[in-house]
Structures are given as structure tokens and as C-alpha cells.
PALUM-377422 format. One line per 4 residues: their letters; for each residue x, z, y of C-alpha. Coordinates in nm, 2 decimals. Layout:
BEGIN
A = X,Z,Y; ...
//
This chain:
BEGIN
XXXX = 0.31,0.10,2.27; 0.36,0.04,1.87; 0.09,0.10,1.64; 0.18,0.42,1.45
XXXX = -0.09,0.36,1.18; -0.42,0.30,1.11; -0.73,0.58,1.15; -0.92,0.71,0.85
XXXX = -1.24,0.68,0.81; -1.26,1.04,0.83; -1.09,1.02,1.21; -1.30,0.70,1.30
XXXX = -1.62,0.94,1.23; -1.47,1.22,1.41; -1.47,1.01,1.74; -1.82,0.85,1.69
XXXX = -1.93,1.21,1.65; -1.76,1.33,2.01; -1.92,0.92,2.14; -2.26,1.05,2.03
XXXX = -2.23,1.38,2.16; -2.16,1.26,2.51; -1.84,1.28,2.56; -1.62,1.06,2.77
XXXX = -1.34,0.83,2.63; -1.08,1.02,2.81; -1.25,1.37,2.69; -1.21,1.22,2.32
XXXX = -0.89,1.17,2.37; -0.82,1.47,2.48; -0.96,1.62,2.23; -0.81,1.47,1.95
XXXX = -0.49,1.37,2.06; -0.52,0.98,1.97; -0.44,0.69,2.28; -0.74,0.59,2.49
XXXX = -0.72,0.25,2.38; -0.74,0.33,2.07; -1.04,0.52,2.15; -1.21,0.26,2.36
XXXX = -1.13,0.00,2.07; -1.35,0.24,1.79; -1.64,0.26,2.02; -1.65,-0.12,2.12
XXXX = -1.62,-0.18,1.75; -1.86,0.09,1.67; -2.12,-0.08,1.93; -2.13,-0.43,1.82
XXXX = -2.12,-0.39,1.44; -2.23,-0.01,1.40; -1.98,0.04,1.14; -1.73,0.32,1.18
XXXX = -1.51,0.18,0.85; -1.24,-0.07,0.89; -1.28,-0.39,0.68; -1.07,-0.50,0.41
XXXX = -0.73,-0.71,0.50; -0.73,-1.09,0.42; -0.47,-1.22,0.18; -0.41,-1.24,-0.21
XXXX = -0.43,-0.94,-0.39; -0.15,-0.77,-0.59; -0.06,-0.90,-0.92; -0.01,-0.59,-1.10
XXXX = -0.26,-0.26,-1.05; -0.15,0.10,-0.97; -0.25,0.11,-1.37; 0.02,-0.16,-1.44
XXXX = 0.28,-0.02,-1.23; 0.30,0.33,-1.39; 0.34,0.15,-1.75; 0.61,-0.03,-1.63
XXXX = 0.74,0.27,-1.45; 0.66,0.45,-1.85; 0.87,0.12,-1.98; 1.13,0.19,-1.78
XXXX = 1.19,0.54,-1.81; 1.15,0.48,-2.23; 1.42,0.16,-2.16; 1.68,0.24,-1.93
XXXX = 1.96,0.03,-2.01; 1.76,-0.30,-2.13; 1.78,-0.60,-1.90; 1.54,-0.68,-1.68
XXXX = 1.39,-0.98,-1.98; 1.32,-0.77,-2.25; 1.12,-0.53,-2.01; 0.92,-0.77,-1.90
XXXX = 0.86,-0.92,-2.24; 0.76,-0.56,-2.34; 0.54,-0.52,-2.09; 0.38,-0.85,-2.08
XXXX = 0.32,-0.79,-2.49; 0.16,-0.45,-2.42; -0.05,-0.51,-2.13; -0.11,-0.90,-2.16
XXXX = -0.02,-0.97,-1.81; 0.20,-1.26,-1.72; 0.40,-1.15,-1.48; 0.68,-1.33,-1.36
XXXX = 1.05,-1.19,-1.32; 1.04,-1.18,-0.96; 0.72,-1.01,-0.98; 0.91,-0.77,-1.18
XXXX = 1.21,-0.71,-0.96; 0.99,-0.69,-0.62; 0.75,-0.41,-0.77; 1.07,-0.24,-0.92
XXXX = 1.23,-0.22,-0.63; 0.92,-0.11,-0.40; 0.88,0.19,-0.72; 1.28,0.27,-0.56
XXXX = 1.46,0.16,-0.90; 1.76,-0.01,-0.78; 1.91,-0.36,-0.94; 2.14,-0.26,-1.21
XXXX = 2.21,-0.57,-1.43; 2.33,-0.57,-1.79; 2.64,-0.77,-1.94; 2.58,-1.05,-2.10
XXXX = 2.90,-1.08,-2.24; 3.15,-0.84,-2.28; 3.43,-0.83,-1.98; 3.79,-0.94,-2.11
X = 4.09,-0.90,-1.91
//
């Protein structure tokens, strides 16, 4: 079966409540409509660390902030038609990040602006 998504912390609490309570794994379930794996899995977890939250993901964290990425989604909307250079040199000089271009382009995208790229010279036929 595919993993839909992960619990909240809210949810995890919710079946450590029914756990404590008494209830079977197969009554939790029940009861709140998640898999009895993943049931099983939150109360082994629960057992051996007595933590209910999920720990943080390995891995480098993101280059640019939720912060960052609504003042380049504010440079944007202010810029429009300016290539994708001058935005970052705008942003780089207002924030005092140094982002790179692909950094840029990747966090664009993910905000749903598509690639539109300016002439650099003028088309002649």
C-alpha cells in the first residue's frame, strides 16, 4: 500500500490517547479510520522512545526561507517582464543572500511561475 502522508502530531496523540485508554490496535483503527500498520508502527514507536512527535528529516536545509520566497514572489510581481539576472541581482542587493540562478529558477518554479525568457536581442527576419 503507498504512504498517503504523514500523521500530525495532533493524530499521533489521538492514537496514544485510544493506546492508553485500552483499546486494541484493531479498535484504533477502527476508530479513526487510519491502516493497522500504521497504528501498530505509532505505538512501537511510542513504546521505545515515549515520544508521540516525528523527528526532523536529515538533509541540507533550504537556501531561501518562507520570508525570502514571498520577497522574491513581491520582486516578481513589482518586475514582470525583467530577465531572470536583474531579479536576482535585485534580490540578492535587498536581502543580502547569494543565491544562485538555479536556486532562482527551482524556487520559481515550485512558487508555479512558469520559464518565460526575455530577448536578448531583438528578432530580425
Amino acid at each position: 500500500m503507498v504512504k498517503k502522508r504523514e500523521l500530525t502530531d495532533f493524530e499521533r496523540g489521538k492514537v496514544i490517547g485510544f493506546y492508553e485508554a485500552g483499546d486494541s490496535e484493531r479498535a484504533i483503527s477502527n476508530k479513526t479510520g487510519y491502516g493497522k500498520t500504521t497504528i501498530h508502527n505509532i505505538i512501537a514507536k511510542y513504546r521505545e522512545t515515549g515520544a508521540v512527535t516525528v523527528a526532523p528529516r536529515s538533509g541540507r536545509p533550504k537556501k531561501l526561507t518562507e520570508r525570502d520566497k514571498r520577497h522574491l514572489k513581491a520582486i516578481i510581481n513589482k518586475n514582470r517582464r525583467e530577465p531572470e539576472e536583474k531579479i536576482r541581482k535585485i534580490f540578492m542587493e535587498s536581502t543580502g543572500n547569494d543565491v544562485g540562478r538555479r536556486t532562482i529558477q527551482r524556487t520559481l518554479y515550485g512558487m508555479g511561475y512558469n520559464s518565460c525568457a526575455a530577448l536578448r536581442k531583438p528578432c530580425v527576419k
